[in-house]
MDTraj code that builds the backbone (N, CA, C; nanometers):
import mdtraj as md
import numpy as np

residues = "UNK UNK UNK UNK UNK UNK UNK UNK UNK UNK UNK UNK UNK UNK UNK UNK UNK UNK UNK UNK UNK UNK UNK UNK UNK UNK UNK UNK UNK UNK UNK UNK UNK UNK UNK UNK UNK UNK UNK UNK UNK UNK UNK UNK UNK UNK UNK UNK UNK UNK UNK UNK UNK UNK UNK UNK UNK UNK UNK UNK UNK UNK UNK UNK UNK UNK UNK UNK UNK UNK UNK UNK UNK UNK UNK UNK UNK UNK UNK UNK UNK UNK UNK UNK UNK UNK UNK UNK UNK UNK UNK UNK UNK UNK UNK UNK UNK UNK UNK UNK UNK UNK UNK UNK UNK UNK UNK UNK UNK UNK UNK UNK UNK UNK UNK UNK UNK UNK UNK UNK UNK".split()
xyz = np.array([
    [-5.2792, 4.9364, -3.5438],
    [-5.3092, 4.8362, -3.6407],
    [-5.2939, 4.7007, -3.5740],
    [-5.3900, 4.6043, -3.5662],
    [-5.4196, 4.4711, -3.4892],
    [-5.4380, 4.3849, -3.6146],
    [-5.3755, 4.2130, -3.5865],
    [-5.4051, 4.1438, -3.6700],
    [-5.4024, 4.0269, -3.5804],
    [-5.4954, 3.9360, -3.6312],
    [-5.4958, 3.8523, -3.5019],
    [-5.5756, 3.7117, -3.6196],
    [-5.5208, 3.5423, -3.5717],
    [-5.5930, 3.4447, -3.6830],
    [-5.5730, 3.3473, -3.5483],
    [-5.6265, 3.2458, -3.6077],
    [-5.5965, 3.0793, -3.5523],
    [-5.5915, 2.9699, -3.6196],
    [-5.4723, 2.8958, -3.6345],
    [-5.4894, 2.7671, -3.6810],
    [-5.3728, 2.6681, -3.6163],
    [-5.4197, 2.5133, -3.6514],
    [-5.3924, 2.4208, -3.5846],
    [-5.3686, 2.4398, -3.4358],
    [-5.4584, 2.5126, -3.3853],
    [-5.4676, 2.5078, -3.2106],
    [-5.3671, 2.6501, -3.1695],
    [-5.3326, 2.7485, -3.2210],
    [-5.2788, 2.8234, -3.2148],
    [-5.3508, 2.9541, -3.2408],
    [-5.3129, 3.0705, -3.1034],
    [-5.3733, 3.1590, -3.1471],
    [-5.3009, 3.2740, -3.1167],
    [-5.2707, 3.3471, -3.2649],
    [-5.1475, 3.4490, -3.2684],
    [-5.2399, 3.6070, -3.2942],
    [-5.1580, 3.6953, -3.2234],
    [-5.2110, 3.8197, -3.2280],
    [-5.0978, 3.9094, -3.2539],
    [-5.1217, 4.0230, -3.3817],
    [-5.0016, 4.0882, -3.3389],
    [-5.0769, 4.2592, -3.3329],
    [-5.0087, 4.3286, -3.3493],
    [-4.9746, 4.4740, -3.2941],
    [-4.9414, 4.5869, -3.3033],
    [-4.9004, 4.6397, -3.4126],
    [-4.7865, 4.7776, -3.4243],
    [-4.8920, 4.9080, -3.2875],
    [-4.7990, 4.9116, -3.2265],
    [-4.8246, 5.0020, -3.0880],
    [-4.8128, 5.1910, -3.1761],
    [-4.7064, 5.1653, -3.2288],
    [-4.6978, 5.3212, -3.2644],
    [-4.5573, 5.3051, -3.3861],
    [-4.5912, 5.4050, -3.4638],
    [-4.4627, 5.4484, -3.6032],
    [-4.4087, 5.5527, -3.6120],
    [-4.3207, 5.5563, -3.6325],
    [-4.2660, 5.6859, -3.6691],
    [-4.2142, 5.6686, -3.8284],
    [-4.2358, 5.7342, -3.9400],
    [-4.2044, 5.7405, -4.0538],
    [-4.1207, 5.8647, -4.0926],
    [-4.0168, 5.8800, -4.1793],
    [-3.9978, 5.9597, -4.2421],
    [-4.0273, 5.9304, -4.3932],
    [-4.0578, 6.0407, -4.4718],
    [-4.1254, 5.9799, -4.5910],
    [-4.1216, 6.1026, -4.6934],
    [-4.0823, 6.0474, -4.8427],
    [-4.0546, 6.1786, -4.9246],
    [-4.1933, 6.1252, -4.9981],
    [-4.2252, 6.2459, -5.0954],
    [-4.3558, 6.2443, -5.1638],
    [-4.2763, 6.3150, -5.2957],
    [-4.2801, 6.2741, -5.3944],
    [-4.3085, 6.3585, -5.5567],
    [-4.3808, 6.3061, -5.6488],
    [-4.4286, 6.4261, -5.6892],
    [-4.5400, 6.3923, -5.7923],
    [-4.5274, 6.4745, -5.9515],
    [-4.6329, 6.4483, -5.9972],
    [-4.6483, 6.5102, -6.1173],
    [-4.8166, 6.5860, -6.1470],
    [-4.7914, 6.7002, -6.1479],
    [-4.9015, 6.7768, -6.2206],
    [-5.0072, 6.7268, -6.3190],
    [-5.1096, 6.6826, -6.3676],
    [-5.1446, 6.6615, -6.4749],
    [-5.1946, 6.7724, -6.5366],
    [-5.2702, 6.8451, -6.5213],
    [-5.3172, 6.9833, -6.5202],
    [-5.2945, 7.0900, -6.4390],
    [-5.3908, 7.1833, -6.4497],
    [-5.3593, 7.2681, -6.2904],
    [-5.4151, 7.2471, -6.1998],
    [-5.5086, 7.1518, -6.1378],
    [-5.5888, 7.1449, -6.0403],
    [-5.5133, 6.9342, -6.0327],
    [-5.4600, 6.8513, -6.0737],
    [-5.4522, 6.7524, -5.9875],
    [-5.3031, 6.7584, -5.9677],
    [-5.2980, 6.6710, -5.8691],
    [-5.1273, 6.6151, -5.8841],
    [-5.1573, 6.4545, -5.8389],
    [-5.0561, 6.3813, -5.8989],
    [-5.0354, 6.2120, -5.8991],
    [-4.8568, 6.2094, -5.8046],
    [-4.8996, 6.1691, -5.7396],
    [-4.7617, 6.1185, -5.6515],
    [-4.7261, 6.0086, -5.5591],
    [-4.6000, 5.9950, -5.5992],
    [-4.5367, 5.8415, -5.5122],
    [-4.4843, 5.8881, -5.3808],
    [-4.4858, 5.7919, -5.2945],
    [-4.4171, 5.8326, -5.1555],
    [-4.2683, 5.7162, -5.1224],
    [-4.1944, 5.7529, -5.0806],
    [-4.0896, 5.6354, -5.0194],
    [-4.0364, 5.6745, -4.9205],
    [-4.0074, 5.5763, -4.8021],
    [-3.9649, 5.5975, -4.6988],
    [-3.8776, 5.4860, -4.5799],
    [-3.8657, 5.5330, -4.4998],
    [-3.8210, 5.4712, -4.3742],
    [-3.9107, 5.4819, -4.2352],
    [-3.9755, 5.3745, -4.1674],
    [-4.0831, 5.3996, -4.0794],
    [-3.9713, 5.2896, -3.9102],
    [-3.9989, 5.2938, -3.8899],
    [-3.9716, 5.2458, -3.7031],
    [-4.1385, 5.2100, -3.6450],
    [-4.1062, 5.1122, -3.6168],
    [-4.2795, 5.0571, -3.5656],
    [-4.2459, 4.9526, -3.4408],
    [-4.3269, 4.9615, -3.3281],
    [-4.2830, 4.8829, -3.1625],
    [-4.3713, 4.8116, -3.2008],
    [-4.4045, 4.6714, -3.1958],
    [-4.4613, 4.5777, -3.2644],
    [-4.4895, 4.4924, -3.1046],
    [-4.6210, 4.4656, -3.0846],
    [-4.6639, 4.3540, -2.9737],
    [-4.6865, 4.2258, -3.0354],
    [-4.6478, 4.0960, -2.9949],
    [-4.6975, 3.9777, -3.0797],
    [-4.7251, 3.8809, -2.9388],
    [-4.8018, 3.8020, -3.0116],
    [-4.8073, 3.6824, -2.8843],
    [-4.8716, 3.5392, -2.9815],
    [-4.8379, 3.4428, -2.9243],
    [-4.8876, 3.3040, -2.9721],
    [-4.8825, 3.2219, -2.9051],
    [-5.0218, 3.1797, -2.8727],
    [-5.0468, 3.0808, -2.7585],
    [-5.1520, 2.9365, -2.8347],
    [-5.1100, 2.8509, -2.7312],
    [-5.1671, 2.7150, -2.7620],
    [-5.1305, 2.6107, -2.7800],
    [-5.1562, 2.4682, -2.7297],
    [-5.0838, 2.3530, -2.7847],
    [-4.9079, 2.3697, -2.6856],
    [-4.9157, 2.4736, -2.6093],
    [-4.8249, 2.4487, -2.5372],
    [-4.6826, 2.5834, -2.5299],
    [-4.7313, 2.6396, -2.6349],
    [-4.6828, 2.7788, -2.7375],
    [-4.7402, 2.8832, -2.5978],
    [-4.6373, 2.9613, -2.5132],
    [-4.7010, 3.0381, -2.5062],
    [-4.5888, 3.1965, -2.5254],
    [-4.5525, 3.2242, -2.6864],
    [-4.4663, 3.3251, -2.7058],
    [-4.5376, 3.4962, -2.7274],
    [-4.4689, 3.5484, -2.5893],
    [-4.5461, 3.7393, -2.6143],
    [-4.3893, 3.8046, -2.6247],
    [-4.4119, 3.8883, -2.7105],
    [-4.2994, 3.9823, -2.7154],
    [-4.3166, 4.1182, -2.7818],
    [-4.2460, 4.2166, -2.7256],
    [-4.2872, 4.3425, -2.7879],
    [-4.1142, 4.3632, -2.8546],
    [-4.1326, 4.4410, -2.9815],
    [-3.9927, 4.4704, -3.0138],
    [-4.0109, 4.5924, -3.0940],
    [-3.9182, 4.6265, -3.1126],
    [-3.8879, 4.7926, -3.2342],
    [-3.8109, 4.6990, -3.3783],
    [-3.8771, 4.7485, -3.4784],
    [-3.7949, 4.6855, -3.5943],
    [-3.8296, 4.8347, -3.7157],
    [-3.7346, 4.8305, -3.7867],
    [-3.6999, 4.9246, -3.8780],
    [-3.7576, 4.8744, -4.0063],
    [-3.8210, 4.9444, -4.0715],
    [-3.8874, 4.8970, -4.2455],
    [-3.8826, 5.0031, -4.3508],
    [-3.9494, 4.9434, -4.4429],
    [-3.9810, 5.1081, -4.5483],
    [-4.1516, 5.0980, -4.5692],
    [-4.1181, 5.2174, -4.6232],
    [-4.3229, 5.2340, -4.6684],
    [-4.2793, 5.2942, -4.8144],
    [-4.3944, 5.2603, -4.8817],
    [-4.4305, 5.2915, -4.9836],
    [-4.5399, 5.3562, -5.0575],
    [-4.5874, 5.3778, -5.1452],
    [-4.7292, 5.4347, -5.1864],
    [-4.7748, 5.5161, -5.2744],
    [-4.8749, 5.5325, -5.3322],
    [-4.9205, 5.6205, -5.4235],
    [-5.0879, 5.6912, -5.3787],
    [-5.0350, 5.8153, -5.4525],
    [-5.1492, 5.9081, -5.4293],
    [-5.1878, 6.0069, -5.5214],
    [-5.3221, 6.1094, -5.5031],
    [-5.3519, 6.1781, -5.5525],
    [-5.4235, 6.2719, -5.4996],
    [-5.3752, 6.4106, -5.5656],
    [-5.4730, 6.5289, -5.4751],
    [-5.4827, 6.6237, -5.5894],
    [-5.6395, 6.6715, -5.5416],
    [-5.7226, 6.7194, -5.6288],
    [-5.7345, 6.8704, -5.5577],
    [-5.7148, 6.9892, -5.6103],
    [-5.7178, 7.1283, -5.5698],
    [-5.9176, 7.1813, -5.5888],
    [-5.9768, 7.1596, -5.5001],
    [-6.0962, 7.1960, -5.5065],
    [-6.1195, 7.3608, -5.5331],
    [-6.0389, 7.4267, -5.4526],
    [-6.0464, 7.5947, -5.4263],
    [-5.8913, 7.6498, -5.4249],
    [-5.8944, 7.8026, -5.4468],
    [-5.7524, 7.8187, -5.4003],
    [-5.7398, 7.7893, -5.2552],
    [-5.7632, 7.7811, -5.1814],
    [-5.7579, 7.6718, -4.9973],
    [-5.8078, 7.5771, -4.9467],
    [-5.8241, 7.4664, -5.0518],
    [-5.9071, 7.3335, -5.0284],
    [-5.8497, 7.2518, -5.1038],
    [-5.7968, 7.1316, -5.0578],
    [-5.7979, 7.0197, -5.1855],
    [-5.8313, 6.9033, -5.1389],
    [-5.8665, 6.8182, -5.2043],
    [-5.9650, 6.6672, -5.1543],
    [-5.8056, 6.5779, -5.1865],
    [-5.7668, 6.4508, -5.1200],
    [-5.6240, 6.3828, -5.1107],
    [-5.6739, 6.2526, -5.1046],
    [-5.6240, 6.1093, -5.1671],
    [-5.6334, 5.9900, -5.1469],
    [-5.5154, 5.9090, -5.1562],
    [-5.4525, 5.7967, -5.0779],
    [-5.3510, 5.7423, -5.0984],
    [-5.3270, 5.6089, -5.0070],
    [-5.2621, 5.5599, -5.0591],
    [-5.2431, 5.4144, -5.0571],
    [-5.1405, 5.4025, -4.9896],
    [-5.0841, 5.3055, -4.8460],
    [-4.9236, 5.3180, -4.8177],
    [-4.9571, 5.1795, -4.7784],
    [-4.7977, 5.1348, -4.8029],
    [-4.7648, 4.9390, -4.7709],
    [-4.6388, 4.9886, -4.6657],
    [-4.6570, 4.9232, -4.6206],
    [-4.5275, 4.9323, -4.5053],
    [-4.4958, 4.7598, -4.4607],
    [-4.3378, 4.7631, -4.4557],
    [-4.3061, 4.6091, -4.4164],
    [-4.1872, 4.6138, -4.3133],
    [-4.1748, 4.5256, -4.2099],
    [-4.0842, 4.5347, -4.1378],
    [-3.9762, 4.4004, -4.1429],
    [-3.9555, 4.3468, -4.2206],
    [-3.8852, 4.2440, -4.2635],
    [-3.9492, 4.1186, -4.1304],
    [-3.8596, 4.0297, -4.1298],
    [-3.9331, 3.9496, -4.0087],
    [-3.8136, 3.9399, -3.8708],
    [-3.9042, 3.8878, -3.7338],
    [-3.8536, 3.8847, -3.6642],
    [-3.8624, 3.7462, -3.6041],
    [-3.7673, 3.6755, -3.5443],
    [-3.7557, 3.5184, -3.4530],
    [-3.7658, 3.5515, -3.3397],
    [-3.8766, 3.4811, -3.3142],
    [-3.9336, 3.4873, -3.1299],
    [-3.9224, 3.3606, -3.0892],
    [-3.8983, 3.3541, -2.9934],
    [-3.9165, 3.2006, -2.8857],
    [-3.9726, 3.2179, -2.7402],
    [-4.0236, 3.1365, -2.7158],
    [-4.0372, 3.0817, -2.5613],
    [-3.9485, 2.9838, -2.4661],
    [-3.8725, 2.9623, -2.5295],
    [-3.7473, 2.8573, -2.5033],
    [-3.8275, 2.7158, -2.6125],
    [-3.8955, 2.7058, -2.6213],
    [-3.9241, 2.5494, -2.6799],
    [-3.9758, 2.6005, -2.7904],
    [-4.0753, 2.6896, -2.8113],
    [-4.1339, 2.6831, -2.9296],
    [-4.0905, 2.8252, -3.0051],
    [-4.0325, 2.8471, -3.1692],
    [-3.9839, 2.8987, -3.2286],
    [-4.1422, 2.9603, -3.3350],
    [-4.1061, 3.1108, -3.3796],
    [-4.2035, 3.1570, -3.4847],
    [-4.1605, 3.3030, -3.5235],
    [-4.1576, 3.3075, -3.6541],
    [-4.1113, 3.4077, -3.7116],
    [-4.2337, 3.5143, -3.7271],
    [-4.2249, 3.6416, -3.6172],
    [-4.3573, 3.7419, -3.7118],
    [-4.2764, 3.8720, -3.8355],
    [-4.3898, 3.8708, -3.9056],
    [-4.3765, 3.9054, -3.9823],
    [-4.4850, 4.0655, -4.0252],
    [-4.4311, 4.1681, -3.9567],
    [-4.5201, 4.2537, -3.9575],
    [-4.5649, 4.3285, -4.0959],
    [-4.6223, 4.3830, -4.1431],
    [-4.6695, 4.4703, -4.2571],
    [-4.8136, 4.5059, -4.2427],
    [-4.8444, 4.6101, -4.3170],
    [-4.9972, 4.6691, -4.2898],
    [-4.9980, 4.7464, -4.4730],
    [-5.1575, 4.7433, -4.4872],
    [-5.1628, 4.8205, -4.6049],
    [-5.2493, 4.9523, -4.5235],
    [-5.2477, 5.1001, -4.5763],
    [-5.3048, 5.1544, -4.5373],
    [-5.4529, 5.2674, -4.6174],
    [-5.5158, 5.2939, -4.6360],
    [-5.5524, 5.3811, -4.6867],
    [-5.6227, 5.5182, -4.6694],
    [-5.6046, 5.6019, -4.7145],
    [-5.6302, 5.7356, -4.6254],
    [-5.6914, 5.8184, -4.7338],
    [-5.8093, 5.9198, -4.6632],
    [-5.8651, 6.0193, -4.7413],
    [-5.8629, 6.1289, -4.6474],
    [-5.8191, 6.2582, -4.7279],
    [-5.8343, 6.3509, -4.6212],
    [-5.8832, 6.4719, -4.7566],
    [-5.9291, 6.6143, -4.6205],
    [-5.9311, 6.6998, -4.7357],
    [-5.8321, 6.8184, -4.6180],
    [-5.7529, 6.8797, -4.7428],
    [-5.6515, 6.9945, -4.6961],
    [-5.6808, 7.1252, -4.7277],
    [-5.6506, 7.2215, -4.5917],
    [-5.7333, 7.3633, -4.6116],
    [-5.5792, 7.4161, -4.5455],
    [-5.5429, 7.5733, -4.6637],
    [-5.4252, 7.6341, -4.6375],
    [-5.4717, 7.8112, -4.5858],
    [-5.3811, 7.7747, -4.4805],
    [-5.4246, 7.8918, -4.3610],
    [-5.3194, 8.0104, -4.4143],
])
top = md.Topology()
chain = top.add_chain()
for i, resn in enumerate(residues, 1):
    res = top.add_residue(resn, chain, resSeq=i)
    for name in ("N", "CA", "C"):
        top.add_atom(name, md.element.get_by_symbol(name[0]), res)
traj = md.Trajectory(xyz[None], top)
């Protein structure tokens, strides 16, 4: 996941390299063929950032700890098929970087969204 802007002569890029999540899921049945469910968790994400310009030139890679969140739904197509959609926010609170002179707080988070379909072997 890449995010990258520019303003007032500054040009910041950031990064999540890789996550690791642990993450619970429960839901609720509505019938016999859907289920509606929330997810909550704890994720670990190595985060690349950099900001250059105007004299700024701060790169740093770090590990920071967050939670994820989210909602979903899965639909039972067959008895060994079901179609899945869901939503996850993940935030890593913020981090203070410097270059010795110039100071900037990143602030990682990503929204995600995912469709899959699931087949049971």
């Amino acid at each position: 996941m890449k995010d990258s802007f520019s303003t007032a002569g500054h040009d910041a890029e950031s990064k999540v390299k890789n996550l690791l999540a642990l993450r619970l899921k429960t839901g609720y049945v509505l019938n016999s063929d859907v289920l509606l469910y929330g997810i909550a968790g704890v994720a670990r994400a190595k985060v690349e950032y950099s900001i250059t310009g105007n004299g700024a030139a701060i790169r740093d890679e770090y590990s920071k700890t967050g939670y994820v969140v989210g909602l979903g739904a899965e639909k039972k197509l067959t008895d060994r098929m079901s179609l899945t959609g869901e939503y996850e926010y993940a935030n890593f609170g913020t981090e203070n970087l410097s270059d010795g002179t110039f100071d900037t707080n990143a602030t990682p988070d990503y929204h995600n969204l995912k469709l899959g379909l699931n087949f049971k072997f």
